[in-house]
C-alpha positions, 0 to 999 in steps of 0.5 A: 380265328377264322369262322368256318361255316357250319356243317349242314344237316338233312332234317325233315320238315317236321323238325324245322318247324316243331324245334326251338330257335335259339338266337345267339351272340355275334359270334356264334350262328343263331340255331334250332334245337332239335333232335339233340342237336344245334342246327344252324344249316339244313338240306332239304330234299322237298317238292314244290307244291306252291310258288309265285314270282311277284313284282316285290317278292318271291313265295315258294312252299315245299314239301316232304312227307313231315310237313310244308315250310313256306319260303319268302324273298323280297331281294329278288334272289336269282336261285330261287327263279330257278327252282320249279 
């Protein structure tokens, strides 16, 4: 059986943050019960408020209208030098 990949939801902020993570097995995707739903995958329509491209690292926070979310990298991802 091939895994597919999980459809990916537009949530505001607010629902990432206040929802519950729940870790699964090897199997399934881990996920965040919100909504009513098994979210596993998300877009996120933000704005930038905050970023810094260290030596060792990458921090970017965005936000929407619900709330901000902070995004840290220590593997120097290149998509996340693009974003302004």
């Amino acid at each position: 059986m091939e895994n597919k990949r999980q459809t990916a939801c537009k949530l505001w902020i607010q629902d990432i943050v206040n929802g519950e993570f729940v870790k699964s097995d090897n199997i399934n995707p881990n996920y965040i019960n919100t909504r009513d739903l098994k979210v596993s995958r998300v877009n996120i329509i933000a704005t930038v408020i905050y970023k810094i491209d260290g030596d060792n690292y990458s921090s970017i926070v965005f936000e929407d209208s619900s709330g901000n979310i902070r995004i840290k990298d220590w593997s120097k991802l290149e998509f996340l030098k693009n974003i302004n």
